[in-house]
C-alpha positions in Angstrom: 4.9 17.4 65.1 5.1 20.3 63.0 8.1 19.3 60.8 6.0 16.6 59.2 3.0 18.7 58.5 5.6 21.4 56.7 7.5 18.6 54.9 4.4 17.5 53.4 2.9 21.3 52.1 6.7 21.6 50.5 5.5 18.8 48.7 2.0 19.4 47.4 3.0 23.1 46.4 6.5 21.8 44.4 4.2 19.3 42.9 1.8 22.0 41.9 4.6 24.1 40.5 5.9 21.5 38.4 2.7 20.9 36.9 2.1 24.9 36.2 5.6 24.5 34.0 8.4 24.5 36.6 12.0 23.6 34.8 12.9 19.9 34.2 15.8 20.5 36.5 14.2 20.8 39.7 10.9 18.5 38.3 13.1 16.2 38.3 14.4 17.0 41.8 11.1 17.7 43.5 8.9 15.1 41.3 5.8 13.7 43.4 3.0 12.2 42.3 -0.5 13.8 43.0 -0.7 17.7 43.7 -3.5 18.3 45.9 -3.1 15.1 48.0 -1.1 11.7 47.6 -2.3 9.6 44.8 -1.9 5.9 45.7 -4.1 5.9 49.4 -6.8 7.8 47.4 -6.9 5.0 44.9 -6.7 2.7 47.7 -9.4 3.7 49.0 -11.7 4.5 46.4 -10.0 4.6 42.9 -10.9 8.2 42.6 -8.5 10.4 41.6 -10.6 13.8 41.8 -9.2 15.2 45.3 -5.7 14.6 43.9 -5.9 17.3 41.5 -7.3 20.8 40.9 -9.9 21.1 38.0 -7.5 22.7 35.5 -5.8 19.4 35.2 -8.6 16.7 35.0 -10.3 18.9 32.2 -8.8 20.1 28.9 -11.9 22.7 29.0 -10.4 24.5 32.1 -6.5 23.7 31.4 -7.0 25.7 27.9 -9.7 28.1 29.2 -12.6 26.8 26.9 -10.1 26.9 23.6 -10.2 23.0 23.4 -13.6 21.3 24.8 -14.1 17.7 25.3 -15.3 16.3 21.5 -13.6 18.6 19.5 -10.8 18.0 17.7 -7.1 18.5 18.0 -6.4 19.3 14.3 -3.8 21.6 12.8 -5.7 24.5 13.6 -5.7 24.2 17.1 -2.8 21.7 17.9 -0.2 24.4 18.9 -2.8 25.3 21.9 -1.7 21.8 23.6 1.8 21.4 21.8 3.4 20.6 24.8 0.8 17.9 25.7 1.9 15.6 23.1 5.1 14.1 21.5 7.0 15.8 19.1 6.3 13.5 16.3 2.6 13.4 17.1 2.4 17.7 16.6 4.1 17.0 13.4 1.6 14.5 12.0 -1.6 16.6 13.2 0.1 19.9 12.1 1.5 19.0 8.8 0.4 15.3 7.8 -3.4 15.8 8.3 -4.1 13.8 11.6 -7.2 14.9 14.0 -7.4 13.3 17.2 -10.8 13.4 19.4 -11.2 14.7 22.6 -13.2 12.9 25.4 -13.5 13.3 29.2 -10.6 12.2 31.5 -10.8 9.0 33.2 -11.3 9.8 36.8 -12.0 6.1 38.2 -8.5 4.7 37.9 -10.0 1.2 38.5 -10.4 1.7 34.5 -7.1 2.1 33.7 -6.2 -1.4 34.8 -7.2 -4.9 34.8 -9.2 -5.7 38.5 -6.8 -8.9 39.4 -3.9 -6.3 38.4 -5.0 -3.7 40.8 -5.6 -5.9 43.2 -2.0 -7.4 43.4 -0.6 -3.2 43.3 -2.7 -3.0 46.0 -1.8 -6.0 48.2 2.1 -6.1 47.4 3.0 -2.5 47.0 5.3 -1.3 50.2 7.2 -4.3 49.4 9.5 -3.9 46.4 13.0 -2.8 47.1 16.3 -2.9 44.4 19.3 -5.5 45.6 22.7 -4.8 44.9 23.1 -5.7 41.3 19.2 -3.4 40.9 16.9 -6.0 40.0 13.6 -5.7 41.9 13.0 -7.9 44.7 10.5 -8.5 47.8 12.3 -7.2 50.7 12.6 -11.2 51.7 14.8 -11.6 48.5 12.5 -13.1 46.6 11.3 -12.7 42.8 8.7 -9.6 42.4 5.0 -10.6 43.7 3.0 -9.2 41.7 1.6 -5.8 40.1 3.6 -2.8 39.7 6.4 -2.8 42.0 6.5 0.7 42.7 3.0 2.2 42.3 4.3 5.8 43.4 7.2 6.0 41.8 9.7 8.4 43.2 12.5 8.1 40.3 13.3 6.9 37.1 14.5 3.5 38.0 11.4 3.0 39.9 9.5 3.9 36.9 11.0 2.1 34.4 10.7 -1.0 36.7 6.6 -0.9 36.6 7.1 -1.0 32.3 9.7 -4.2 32.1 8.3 -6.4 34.9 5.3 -7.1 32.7 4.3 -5.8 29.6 1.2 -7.0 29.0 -0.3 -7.2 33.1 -1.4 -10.7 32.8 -0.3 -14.1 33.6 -0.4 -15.0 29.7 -2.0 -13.3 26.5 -2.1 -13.8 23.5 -2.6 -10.8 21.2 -4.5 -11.8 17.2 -2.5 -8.7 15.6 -3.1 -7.0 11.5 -0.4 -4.9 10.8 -0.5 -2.3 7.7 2.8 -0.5 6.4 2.6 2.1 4.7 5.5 3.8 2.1 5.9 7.2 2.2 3.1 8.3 -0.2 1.2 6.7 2.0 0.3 3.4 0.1 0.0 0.4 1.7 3.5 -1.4 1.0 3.0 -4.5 3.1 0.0 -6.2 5.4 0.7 -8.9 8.0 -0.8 -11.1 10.3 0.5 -12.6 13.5 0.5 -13.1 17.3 2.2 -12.1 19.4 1.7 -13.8 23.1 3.3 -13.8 26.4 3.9 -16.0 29.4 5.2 -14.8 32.8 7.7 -16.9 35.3 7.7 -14.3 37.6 5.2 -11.0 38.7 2.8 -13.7 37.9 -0.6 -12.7 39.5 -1.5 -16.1 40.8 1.2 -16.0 43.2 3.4 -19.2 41.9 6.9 -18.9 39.9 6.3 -20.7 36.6 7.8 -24.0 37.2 9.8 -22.7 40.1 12.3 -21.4 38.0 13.3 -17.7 40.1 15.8 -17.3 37.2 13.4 -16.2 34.1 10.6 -13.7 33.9 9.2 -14.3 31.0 8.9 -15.7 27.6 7.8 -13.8 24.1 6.6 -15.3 21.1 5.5 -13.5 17.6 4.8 -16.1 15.2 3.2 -14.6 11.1 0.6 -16.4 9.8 0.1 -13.8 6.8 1.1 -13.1 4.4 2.4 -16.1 2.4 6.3 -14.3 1.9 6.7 -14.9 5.6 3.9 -17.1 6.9 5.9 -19.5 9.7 8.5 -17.0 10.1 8.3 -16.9 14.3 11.0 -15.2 17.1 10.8 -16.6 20.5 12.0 -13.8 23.1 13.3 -15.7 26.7 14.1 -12.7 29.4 16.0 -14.0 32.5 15.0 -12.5 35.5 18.6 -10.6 35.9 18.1 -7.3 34.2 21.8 -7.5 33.2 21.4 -10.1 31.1 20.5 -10.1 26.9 17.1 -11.5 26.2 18.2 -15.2 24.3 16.2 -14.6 21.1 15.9 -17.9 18.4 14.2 -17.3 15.1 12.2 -20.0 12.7 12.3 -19.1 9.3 10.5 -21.5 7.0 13.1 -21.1 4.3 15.5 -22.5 6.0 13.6 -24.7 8.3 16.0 -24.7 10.9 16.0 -22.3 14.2 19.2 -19.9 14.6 19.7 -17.6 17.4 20.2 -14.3 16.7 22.7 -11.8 17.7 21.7 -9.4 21.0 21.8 -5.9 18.1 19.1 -7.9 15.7 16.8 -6.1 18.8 17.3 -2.5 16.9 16.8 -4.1 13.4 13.1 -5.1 12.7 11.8 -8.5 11.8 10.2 -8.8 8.5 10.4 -6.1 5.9 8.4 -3.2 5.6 7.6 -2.5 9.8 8.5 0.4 11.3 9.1 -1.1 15.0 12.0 -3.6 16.7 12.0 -5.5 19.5 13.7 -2.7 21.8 10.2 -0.4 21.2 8.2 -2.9 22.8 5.9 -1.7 26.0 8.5 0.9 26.0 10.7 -1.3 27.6 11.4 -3.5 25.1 15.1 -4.5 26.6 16.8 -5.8 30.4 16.2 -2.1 32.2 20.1 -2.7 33.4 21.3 -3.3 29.8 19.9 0.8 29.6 21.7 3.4 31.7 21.4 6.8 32.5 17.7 7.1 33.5 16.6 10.0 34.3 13.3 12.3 34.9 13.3 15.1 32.7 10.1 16.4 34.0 6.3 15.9 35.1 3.7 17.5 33.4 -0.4 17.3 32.0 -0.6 15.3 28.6 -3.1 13.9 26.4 -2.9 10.2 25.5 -5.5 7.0 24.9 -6.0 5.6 27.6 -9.8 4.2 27.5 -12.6 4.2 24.8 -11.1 3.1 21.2 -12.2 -0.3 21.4 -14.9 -1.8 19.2 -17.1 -4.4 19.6 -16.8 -5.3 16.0 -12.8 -5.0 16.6 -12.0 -7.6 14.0 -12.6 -5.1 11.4 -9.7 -2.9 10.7 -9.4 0.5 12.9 -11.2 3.5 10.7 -8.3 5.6 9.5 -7.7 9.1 7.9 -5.1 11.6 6.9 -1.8 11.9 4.9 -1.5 11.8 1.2 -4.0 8.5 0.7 -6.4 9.2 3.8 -5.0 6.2 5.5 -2.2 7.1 7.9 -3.6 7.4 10.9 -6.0 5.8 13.1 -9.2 7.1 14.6 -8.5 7.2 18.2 -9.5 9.9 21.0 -7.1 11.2 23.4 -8.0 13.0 27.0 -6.5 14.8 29.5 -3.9 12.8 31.6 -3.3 14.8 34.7 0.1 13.7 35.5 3.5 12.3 33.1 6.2 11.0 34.6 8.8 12.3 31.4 11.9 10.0 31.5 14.9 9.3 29.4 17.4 6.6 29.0 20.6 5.7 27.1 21.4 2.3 25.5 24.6 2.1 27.6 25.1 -1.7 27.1 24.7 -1.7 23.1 27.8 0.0 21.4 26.8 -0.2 18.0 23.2 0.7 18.5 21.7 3.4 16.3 19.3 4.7 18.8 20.4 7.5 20.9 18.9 7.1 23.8 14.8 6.7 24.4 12.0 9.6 25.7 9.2 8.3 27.7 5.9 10.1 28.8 4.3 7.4 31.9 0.9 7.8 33.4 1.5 7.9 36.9 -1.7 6.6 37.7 -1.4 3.3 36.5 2.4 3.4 35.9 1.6 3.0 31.8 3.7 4.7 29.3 1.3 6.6 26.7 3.9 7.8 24.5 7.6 6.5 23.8 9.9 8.2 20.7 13.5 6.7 20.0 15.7 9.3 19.2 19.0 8.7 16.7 22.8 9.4 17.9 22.0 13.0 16.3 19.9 13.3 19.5 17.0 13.7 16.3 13.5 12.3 16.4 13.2 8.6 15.0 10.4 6.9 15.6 7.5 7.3 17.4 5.2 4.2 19.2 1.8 5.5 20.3 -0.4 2.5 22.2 -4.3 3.4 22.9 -5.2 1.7 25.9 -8.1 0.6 27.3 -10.8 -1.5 29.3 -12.9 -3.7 26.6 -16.4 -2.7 26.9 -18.5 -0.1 24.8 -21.9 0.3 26.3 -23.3 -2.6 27.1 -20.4 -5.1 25.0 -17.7 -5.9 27.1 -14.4 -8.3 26.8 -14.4 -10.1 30.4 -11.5 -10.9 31.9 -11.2 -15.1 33.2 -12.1 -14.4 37.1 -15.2 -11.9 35.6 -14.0 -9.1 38.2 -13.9 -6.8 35.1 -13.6 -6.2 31.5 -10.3 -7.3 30.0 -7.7 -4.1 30.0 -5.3 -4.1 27.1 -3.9 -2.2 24.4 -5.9 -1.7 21.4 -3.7 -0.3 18.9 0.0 0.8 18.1 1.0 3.7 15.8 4.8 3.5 14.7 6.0 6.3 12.4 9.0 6.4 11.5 9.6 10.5 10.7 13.1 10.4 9.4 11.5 7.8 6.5 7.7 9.0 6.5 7.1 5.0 7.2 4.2 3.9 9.3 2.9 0.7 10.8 -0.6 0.9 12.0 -1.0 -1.7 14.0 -4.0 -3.5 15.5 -5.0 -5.4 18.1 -7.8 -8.0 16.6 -10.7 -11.1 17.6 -8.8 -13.2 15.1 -6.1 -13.4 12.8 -5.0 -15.9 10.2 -4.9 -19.3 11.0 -7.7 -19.1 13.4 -5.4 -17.4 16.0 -7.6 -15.7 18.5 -7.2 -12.9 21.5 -6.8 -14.3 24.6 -5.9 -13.6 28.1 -6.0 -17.0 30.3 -4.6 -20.2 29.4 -3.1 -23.3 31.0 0.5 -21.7 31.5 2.2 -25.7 31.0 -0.1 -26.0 28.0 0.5 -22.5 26.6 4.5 -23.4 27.3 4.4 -26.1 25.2 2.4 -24.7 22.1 4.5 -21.6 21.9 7.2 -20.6 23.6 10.0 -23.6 23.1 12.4 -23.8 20.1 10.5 -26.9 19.5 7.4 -25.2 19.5 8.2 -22.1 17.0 9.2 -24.8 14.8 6.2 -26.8 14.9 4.2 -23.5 14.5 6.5 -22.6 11.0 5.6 -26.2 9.7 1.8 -25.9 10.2 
């Protein structure tokens, strides 16, 4: 009896060391999520992550000894206090391009950091995801993943990366009313767009069915523009199969040709329109097949500060309030808090030989299995581009966003920042009520009718005729 109970110490004190700034190398040998006691039965339980971890690392007040308080501001005068808490391309925009970032208090109640019918499904399936031979994730009956994240504790890389691909946006369908700004590099506005972007999933579908029975896809990915006129119609339809080895078969509709063409598996490292700072690959983090990447790896586990509540508006269909850089418009308004744990991963684009990205850096919350921060390095092994997401439940106060079963408010992302720092080109992007073309956020839709209106070749060309 006593080899468990020493087993089990080992771990909480290497998981405290690591957190206290132990090397990468033996993070990523020892890496365990929770420090004080194990994370997922305590969220089980009671969502309540407080007797996970010490004080110092659910408060930014204690972690920097009263230096940084929750609602001040990370600005360039105090940013090298927490610069190892944030990305590299972050520190560089609040040190030397004017950004601030607000503080608030750390989510405690993880509940918040997901959708309920999400949670739920975690909750219920996890124990039960396993890798087969070729490493796609499968019920240990063989079957398609169930539902949720597949591996809520993750213990690797692989494991990780797994809870970002199997669904991006952790519902059955959405459809996301999106105004995109891109800036040039004296920070003028250079292009603005409108569009949706929506998603179906065939499989890790929360209602428990495989859409249309079909075990070989998992889902299907639509961005159709609807502003502004230069590429209005212009729409991409994204079909993932469920094997992780395959390429994504991605079609395009552009109204100048009126005609759909499939594109070539690299167009996924060029972007779409001109003028945007993102491709498909950044997407979620895990915008390609996880097998199609090679040489994951945990580089380290560690306190950060990210958005992952607050920063949503009720008035949301107003453009995000922005600041900072040469025009006072580069950067959204968005407060950051203390994340007690990052799961820090890196992987290489091993099955794309002429791609120009290097290999990809990824800081998850291993609460909710979320990345909060993602930066594409080039083949110099030199920061690219950054892709910041502020998360979130939808409810200030007493407005709230409620999801179709009314367990909760709806949990989404809210906005992206893309900056590209080699270029000094950004794309603020954000996540709106209603775009162009009366396009509105959603989250719940028939999936045979949703199908149909978007996510066919027939369909993205009936949406560039409209």
């Amino acid at each position: 009896d006593v080899l468990p109970h020493l087993h089990l110490a080992t771990r909480l004190f290497d998981g405290r060391r690591q957190l206290m700034g132990k090397t990468a190398h033996a993070a990523a040998a020892a890496y365990t999520a929770g420090v004080l006691a194990p994370l997922w039965p305590l969220i089980g339980n009671a969502a309540d992550i407080t007797k996970a971890y010490p004080e110092e690392l659910l408060s930014i007040d204690a972690y920097t000894k009263g230096k940084i308080k929750t609602g001040d501001y990370i600005t360039a005068e105090n940013v090298d206090i927490v610069k190892d808490m944030i990305d590299p391309i972050a520190y560089e925009q609040i040190k030397n391009m004017g950004r601030r970032i607000k503080i608030r208090p750390t989510t405690t109640d993880t509940s918040k950091l997901f959708g309920a019918e999400y949670l739920e499904a975690t909750l219920r399936n996890q124990g039960q995801a396993t890798f087969d031979e070729a490493g796609n994730i499968r019920t240990k009956d063989g079957k398609p993943w169930i539902g949720g994240n597949p591996f809520p504790d993750p213990k690797d890389a692989h494991q990780a990366i797994a809870n970002l691909t199997l669904s991006w946006g952790r519902n059955d369908y959405t459809l996301y009313a999106i105004r995109e700004r891109d800036l040039n590099p004296d920070g003028n506005v250079a292009y603005n767009y409108d569009f949706i972007w929506s998603e179906l999933a065939a499989a890790n579908r929360l209602d428990g069915t495989i859409f249309r029975d079909d075990p070989s896809m998992l889902r299907y990915q639509t961005v159709f523009f609807t502003s502004t006129r230069d590429v209005a119609g212009s729409s991409f339809l994204n079909n993932w199969h469920y094997d992780q080895r395959k390429f994504p078969d991605l079609y395009g509709y552009l109204p100048q040709f009126r005609r759909v063409r499939q594109f070539p598996t690299n167009q996924r490292f060029e972007p779409l329109i001109p003028g945007v700072t993102w491709i498909l690959s950044d997407a979620w983090a895990a915008g390609d097949p996880m097998l199609t990447w090679g040489n994951y790896k945990v580089v380290g586990s560690k306190p950060w500060l990210g958005a992952v509540s607050g920063n949503w508006r009720p008035d949301n269909n107003r453009e995000t309030p922005v600041h900072g850089g040469p025009q006072g418009q580069s950067f959204f308004d968005t407060e950051f808090e203390m994340i007690p744990e990052v799961l820090v991963l890196d992987a290489e684009p091993t099955e794309y030989p002429r791609a120009p990205v290097g290999k990809k850096r990824i800081w998850v919350d291993v609460r909710n299995g979320m990345f909060l921060s993602y930066v594409r390095y080039d083949r110099n092994g030199k920061p690219w581009v950054s892709f910041e997401a502020g998360f979130g439940q939808q409810t200030d106060g007493d407005a709230a966003m409620m999801e179709a079963s009314g367990k909760s408010p709806v949990w989404t992302w809210n906005y992206v920042l893309a900056h590209d720092i080699q270029g000094n080109r950004i794309s603020l992007i954000d996540h709106v009520d209603e775009v162009t073309g009366g396009y509105k956020s959603h989250f719940d839709a028939d999936p045979e009718e949703a199908f149909d209106r978007f996510f066919t070749q027939q369909a993205i060309t009936r949406l560039g005729q409209v």
